[in-house]
PyMOL Python script that loads the backbone (N, CA, C, O; Angstrom):
from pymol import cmd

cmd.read_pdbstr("""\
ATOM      1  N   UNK A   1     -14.307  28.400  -1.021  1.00  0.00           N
ATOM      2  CA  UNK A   1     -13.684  27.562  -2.023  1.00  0.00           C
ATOM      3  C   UNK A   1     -12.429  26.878  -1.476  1.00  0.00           C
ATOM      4  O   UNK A   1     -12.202  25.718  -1.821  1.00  0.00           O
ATOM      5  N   UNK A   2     -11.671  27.463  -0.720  1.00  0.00           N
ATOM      6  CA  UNK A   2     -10.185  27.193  -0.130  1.00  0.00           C
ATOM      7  C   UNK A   2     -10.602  26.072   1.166  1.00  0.00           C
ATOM      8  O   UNK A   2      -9.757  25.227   1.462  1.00  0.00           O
ATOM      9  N   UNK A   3     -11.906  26.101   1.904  1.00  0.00           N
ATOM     10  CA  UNK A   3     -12.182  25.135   2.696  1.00  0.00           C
ATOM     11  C   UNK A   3     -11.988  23.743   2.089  1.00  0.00           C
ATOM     12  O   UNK A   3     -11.176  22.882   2.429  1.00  0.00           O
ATOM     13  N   UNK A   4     -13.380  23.688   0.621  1.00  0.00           N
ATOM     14  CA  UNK A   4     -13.322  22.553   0.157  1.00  0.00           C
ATOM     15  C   UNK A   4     -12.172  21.623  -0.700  1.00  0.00           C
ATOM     16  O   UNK A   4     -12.112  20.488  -1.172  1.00  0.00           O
ATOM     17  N   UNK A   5     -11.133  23.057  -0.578  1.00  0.00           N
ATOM     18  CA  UNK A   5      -9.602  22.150  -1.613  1.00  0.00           C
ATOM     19  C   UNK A   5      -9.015  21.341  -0.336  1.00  0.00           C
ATOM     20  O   UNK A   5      -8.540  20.210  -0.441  1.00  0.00           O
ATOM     21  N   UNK A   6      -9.121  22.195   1.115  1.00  0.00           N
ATOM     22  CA  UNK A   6      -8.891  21.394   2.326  1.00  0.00           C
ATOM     23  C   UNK A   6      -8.925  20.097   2.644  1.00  0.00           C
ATOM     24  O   UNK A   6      -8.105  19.190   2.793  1.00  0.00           O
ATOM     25  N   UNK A   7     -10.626  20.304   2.741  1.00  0.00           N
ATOM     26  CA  UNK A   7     -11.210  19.109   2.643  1.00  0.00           C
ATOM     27  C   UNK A   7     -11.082  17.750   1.753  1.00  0.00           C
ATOM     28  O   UNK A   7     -11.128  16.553   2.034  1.00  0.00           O
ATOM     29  N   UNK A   8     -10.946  18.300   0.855  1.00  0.00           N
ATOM     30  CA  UNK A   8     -10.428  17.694  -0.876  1.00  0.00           C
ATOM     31  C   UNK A   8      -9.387  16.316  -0.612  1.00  0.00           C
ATOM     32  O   UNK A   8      -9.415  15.119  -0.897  1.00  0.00           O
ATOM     33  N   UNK A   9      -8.347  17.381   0.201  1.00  0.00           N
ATOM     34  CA  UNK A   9      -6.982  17.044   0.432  1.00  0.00           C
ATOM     35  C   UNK A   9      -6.788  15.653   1.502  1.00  0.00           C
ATOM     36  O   UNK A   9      -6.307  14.532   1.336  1.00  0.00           O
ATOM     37  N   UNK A  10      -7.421  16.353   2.660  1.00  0.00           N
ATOM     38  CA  UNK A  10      -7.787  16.104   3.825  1.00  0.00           C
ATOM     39  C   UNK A  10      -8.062  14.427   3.611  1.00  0.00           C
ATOM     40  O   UNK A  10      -7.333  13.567   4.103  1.00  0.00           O
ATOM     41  N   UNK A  11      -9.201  14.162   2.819  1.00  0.00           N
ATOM     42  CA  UNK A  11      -9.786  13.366   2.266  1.00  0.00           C
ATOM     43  C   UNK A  11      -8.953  12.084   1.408  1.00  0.00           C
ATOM     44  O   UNK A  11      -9.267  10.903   1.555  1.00  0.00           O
ATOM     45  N   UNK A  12      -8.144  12.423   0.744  1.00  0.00           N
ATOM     46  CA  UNK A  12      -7.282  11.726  -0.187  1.00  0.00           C
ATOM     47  C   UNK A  12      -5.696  11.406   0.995  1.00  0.00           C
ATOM     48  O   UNK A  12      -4.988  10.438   0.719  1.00  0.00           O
ATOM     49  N   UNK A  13      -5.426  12.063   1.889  1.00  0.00           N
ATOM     50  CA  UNK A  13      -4.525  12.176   2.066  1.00  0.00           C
ATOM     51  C   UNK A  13      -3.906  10.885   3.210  1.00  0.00           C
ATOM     52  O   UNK A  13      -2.815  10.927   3.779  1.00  0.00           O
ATOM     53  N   UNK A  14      -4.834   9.898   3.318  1.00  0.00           N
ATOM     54  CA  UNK A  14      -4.279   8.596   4.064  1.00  0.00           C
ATOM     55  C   UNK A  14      -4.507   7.772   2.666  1.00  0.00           C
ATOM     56  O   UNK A  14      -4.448   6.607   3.057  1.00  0.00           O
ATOM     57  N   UNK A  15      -4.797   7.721   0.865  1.00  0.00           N
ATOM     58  CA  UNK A  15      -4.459   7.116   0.286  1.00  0.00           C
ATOM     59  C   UNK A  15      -3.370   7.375  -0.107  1.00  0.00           C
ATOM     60  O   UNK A  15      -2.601   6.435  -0.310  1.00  0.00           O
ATOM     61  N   UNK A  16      -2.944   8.709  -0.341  1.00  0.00           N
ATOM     62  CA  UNK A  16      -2.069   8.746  -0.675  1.00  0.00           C
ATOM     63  C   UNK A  16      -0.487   8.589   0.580  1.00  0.00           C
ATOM     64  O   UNK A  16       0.665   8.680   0.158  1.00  0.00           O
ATOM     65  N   UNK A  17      -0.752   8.406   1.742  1.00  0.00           N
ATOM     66  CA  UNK A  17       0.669   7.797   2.643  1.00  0.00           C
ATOM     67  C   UNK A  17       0.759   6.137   2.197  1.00  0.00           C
ATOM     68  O   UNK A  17       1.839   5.546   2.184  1.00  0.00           O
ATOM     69  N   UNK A  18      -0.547   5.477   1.832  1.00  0.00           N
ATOM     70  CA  UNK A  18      -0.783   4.114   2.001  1.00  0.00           C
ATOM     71  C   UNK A  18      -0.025   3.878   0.932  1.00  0.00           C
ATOM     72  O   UNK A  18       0.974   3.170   1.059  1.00  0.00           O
ATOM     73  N   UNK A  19      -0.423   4.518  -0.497  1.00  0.00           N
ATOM     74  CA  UNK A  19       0.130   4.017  -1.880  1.00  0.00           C
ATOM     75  C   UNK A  19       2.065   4.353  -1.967  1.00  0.00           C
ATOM     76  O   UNK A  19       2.861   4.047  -2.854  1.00  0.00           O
ATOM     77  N   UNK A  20       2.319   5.190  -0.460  1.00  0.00           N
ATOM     78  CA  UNK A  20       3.500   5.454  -1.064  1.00  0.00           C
ATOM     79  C   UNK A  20       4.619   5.235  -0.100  1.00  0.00           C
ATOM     80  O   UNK A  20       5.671   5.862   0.030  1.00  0.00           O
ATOM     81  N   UNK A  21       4.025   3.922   0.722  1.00  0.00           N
ATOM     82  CA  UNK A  21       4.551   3.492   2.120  1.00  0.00           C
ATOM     83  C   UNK A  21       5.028   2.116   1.568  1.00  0.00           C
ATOM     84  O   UNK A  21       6.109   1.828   2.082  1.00  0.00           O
ATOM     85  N   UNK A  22       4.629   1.257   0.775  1.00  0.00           N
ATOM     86  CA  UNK A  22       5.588   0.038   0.319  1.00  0.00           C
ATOM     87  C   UNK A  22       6.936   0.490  -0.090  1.00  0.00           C
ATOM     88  O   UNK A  22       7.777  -0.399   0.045  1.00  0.00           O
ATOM     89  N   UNK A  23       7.369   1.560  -0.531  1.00  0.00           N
ATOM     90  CA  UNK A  23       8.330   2.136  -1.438  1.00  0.00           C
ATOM     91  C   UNK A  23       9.403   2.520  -0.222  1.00  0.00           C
ATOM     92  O   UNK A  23      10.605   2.610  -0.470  1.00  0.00           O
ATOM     93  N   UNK A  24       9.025   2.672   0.716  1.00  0.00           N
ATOM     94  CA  UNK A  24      10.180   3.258   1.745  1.00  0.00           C
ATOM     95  C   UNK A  24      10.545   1.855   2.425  1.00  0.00           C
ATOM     96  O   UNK A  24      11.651   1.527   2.852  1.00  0.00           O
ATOM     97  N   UNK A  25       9.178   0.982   2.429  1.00  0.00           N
ATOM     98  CA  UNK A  25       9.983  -0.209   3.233  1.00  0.00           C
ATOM     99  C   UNK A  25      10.527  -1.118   2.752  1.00  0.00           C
ATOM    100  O   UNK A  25      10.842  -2.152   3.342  1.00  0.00           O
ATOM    101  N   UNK A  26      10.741  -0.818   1.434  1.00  0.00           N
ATOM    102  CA  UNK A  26      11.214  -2.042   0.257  1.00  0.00           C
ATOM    103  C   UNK A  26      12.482  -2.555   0.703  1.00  0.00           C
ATOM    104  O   UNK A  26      12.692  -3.755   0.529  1.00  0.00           O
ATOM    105  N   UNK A  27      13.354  -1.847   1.244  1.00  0.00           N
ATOM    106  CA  UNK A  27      14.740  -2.561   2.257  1.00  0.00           C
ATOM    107  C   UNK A  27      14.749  -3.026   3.086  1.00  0.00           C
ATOM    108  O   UNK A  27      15.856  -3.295   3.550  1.00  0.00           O
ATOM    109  N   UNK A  28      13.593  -3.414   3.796  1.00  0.00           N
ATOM    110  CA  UNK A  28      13.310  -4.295   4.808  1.00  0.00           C
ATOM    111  C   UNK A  28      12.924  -6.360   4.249  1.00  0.00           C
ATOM    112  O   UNK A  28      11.863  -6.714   3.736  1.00  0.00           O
ATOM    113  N   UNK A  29      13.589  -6.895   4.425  1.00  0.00           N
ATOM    114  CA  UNK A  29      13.026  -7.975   3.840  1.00  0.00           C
ATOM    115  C   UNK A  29      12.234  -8.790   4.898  1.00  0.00           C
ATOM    116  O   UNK A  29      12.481  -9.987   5.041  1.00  0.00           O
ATOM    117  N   UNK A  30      11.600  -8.372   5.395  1.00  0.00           N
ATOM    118  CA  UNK A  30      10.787  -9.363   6.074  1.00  0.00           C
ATOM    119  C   UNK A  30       9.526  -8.944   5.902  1.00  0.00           C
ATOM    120  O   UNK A  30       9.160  -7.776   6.036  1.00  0.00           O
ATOM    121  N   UNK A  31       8.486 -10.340   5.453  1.00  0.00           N
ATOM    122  CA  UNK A  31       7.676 -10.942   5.345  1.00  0.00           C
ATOM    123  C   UNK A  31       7.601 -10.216   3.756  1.00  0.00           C
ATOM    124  O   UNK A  31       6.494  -9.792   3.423  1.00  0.00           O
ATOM    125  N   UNK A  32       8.607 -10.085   2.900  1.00  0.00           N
ATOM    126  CA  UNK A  32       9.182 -10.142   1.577  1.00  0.00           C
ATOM    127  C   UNK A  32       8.388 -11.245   0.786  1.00  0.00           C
ATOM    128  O   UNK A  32       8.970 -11.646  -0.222  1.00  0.00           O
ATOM    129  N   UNK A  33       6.898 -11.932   1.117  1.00  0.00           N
ATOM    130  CA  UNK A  33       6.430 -12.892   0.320  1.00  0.00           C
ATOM    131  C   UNK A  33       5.524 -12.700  -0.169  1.00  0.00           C
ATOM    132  O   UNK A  33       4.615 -12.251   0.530  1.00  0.00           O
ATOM    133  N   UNK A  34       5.172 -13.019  -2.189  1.00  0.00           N
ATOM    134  CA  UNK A  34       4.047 -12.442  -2.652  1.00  0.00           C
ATOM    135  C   UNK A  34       2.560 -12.799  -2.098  1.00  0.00           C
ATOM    136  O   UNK A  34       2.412 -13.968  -1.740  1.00  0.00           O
ATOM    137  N   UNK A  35       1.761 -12.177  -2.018  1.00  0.00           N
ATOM    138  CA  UNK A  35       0.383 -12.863  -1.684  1.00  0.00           C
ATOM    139  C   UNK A  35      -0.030 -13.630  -2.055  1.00  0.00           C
ATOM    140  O   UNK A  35      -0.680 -14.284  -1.240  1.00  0.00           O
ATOM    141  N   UNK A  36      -0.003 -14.122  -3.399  1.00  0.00           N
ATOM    142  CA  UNK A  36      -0.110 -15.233  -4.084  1.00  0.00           C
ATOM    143  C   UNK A  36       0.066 -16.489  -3.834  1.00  0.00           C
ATOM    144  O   UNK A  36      -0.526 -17.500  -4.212  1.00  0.00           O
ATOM    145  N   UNK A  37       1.258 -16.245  -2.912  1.00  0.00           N
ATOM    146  CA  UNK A  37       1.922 -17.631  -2.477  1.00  0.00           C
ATOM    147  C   UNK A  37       2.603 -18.346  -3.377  1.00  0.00           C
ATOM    148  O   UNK A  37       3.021 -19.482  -3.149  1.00  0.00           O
ATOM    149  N   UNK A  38       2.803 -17.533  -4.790  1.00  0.00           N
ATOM    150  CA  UNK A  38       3.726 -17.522  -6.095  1.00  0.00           C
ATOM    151  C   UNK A  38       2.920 -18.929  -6.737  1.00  0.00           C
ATOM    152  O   UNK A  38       3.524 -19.876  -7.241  1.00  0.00           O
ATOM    153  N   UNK A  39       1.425 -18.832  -6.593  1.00  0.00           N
ATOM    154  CA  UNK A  39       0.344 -18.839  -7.541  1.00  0.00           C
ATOM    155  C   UNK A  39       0.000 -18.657  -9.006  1.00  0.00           C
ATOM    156  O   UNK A  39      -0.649 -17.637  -9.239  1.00  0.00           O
ATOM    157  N   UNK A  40       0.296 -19.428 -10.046  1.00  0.00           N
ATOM    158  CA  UNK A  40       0.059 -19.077 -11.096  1.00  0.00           C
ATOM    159  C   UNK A  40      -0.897 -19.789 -11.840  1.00  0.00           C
ATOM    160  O   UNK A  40      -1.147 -20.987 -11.705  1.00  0.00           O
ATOM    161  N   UNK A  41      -1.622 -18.716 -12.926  1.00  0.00           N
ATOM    162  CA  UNK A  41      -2.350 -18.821 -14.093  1.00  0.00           C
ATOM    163  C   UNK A  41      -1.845 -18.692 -15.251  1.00  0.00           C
ATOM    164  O   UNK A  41      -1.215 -17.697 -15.611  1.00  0.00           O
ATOM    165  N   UNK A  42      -2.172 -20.103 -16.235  1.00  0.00           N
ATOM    166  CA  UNK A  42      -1.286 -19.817 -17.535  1.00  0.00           C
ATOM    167  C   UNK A  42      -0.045 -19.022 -17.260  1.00  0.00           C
ATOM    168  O   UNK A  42       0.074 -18.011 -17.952  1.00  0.00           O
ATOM    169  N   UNK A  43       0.876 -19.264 -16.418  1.00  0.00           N
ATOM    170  CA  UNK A  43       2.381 -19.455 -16.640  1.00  0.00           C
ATOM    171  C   UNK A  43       2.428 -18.034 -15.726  1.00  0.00           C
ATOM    172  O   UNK A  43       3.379 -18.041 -14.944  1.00  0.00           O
ATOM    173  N   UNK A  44       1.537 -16.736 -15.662  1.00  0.00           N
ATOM    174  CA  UNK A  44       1.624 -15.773 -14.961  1.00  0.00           C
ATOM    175  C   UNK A  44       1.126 -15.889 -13.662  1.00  0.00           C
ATOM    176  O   UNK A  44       0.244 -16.646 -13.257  1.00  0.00           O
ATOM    177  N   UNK A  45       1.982 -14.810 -12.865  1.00  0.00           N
ATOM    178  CA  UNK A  45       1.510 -14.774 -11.327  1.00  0.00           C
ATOM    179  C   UNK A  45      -0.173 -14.436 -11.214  1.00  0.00           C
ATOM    180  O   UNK A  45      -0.941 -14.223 -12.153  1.00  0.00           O
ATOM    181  N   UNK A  46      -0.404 -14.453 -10.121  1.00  0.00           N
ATOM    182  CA  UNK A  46      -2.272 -14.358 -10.308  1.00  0.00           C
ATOM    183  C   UNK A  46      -1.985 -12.656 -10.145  1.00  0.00           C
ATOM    184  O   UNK A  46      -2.282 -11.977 -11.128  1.00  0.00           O
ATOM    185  N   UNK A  47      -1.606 -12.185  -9.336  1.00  0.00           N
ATOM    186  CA  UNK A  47      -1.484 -10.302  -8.990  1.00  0.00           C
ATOM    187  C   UNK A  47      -0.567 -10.160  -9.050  1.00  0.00           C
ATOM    188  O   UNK A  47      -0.508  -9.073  -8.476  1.00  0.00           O
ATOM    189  N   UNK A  48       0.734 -10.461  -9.404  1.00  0.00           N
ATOM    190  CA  UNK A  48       1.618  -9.806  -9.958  1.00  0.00           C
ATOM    191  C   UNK A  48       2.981 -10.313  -9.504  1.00  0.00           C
ATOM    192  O   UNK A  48       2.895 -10.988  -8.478  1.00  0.00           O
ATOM    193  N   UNK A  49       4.168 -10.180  -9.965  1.00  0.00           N
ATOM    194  CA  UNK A  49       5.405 -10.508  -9.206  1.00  0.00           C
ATOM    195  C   UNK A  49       5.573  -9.585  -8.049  1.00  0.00           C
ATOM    196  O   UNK A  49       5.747 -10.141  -6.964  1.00  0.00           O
ATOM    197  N   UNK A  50       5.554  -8.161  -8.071  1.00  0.00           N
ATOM    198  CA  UNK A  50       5.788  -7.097  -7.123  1.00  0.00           C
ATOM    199  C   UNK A  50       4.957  -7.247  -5.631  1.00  0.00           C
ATOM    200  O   UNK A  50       5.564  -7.087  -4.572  1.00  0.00           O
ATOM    201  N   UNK A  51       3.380  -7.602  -5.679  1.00  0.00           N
ATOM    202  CA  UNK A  51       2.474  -7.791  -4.614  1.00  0.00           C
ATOM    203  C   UNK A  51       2.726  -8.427  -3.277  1.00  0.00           C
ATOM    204  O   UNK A  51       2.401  -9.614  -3.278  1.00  0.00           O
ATOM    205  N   UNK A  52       3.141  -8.052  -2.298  1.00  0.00           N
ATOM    206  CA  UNK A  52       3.759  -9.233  -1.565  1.00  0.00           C
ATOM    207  C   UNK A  52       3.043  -8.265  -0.455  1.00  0.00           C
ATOM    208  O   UNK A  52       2.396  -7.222  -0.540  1.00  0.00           O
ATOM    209  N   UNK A  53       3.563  -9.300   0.883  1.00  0.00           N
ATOM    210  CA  UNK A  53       2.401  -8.967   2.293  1.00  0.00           C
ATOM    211  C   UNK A  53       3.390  -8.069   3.014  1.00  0.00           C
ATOM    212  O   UNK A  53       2.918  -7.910   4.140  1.00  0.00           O
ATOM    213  N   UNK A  54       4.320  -7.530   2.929  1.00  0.00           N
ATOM    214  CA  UNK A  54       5.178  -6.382   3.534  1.00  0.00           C
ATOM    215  C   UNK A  54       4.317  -5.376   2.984  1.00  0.00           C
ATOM    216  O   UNK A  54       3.582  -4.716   3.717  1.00  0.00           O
ATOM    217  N   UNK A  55       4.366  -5.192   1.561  1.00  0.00           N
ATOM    218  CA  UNK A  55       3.737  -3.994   1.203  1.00  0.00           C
ATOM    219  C   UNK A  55       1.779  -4.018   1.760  1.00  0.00           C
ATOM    220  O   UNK A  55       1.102  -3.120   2.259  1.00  0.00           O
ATOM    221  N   UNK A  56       1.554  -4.901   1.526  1.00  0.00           N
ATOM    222  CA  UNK A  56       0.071  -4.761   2.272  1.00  0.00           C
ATOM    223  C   UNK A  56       0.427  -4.382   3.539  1.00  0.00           C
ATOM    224  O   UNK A  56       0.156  -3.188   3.665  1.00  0.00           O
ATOM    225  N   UNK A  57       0.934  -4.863   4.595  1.00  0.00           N
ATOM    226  CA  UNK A  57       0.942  -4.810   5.320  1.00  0.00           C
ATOM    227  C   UNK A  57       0.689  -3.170   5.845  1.00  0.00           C
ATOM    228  O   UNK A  57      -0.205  -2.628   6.495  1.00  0.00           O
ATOM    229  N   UNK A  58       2.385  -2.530   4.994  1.00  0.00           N
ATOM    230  CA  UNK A  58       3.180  -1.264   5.338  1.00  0.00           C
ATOM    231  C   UNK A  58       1.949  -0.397   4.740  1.00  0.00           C
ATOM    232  O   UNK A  58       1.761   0.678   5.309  1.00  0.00           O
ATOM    233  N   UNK A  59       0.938  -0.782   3.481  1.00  0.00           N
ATOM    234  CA  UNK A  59       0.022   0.550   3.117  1.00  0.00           C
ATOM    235  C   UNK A  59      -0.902   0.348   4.343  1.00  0.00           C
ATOM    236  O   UNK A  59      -1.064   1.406   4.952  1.00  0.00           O
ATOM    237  N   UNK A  60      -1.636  -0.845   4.944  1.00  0.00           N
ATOM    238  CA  UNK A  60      -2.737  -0.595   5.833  1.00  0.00           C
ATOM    239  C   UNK A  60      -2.130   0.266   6.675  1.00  0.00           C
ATOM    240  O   UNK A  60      -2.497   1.440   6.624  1.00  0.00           O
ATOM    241  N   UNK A  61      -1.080  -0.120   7.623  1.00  0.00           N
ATOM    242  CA  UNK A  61      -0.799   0.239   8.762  1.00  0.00           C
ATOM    243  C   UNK A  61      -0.415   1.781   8.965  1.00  0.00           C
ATOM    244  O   UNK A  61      -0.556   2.400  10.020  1.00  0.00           O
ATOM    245  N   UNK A  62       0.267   2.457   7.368  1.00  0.00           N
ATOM    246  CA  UNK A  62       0.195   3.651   7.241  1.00  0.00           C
ATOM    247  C   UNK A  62      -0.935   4.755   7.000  1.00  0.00           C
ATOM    248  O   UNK A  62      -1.071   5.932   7.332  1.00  0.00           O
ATOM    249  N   UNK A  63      -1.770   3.722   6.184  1.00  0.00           N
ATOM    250  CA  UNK A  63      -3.099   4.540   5.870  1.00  0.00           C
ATOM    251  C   UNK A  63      -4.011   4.875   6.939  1.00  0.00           C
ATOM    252  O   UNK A  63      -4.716   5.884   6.955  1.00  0.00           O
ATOM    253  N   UNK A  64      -3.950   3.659   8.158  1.00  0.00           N
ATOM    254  CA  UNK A  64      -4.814   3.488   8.778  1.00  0.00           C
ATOM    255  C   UNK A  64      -4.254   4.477  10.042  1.00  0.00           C
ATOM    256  O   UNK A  64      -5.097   4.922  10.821  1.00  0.00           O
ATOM    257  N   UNK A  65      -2.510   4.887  10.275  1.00  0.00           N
ATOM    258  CA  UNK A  65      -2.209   5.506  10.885  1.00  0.00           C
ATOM    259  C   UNK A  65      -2.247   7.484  11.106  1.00  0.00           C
ATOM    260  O   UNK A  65      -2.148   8.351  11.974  1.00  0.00           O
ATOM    261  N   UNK A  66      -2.479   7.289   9.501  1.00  0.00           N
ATOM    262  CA  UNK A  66      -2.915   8.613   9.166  1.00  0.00           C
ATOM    263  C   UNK A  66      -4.089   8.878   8.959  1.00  0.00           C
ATOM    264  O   UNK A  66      -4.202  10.092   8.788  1.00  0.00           O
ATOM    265  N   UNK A  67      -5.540   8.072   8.847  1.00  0.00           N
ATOM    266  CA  UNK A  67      -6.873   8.252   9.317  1.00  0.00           C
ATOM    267  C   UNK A  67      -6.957   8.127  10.532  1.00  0.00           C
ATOM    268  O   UNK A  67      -8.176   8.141  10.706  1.00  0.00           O
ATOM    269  N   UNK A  68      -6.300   7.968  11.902  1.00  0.00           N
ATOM    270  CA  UNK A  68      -6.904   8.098  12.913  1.00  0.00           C
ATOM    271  C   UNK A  68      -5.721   9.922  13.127  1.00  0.00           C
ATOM    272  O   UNK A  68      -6.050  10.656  14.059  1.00  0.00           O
ATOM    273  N   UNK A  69      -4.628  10.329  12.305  1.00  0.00           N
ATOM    274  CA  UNK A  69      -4.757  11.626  12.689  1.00  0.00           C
ATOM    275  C   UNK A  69      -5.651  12.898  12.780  1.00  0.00           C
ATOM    276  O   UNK A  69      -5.209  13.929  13.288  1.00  0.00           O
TER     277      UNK A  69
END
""", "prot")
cmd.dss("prot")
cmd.show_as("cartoon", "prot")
cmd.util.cbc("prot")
cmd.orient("prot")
């Protein structure tokens, strides 16, 4: 049973560095620009004000750094 909570873990555990790697680099302002390209529909952003390509960037490169551990 204690293998598969491992595994469980194991499993989840480069989404969860990815989802929580924009948040540390938020003091960095570079490449600080939404994806959107500040794109709007009926008066709103298309994905959001917050979405920008630092944070894409910072979840791939973390997620992807902790699936090849």
């Amino acid at each position: 049973m204690t293998i598969y909570i491992i595994k469980i873990v194991w499993f989840f555990l480069p989404m969860g560095f990815a989802n929580m790697a924009p948040i540390f680099v938020k003091k960095i302002n570079i490449l600080n620009i939404p994806i959107d390209f500040n794109k709007k529909i009926v008066g709103e952003p298309i994905l959001g004000a917050d979405k920008t390509i630092r944070g894409l960037l910072s979840a791939t490169i973390s997620g992807g750094a902790i699936l090849l551990l």
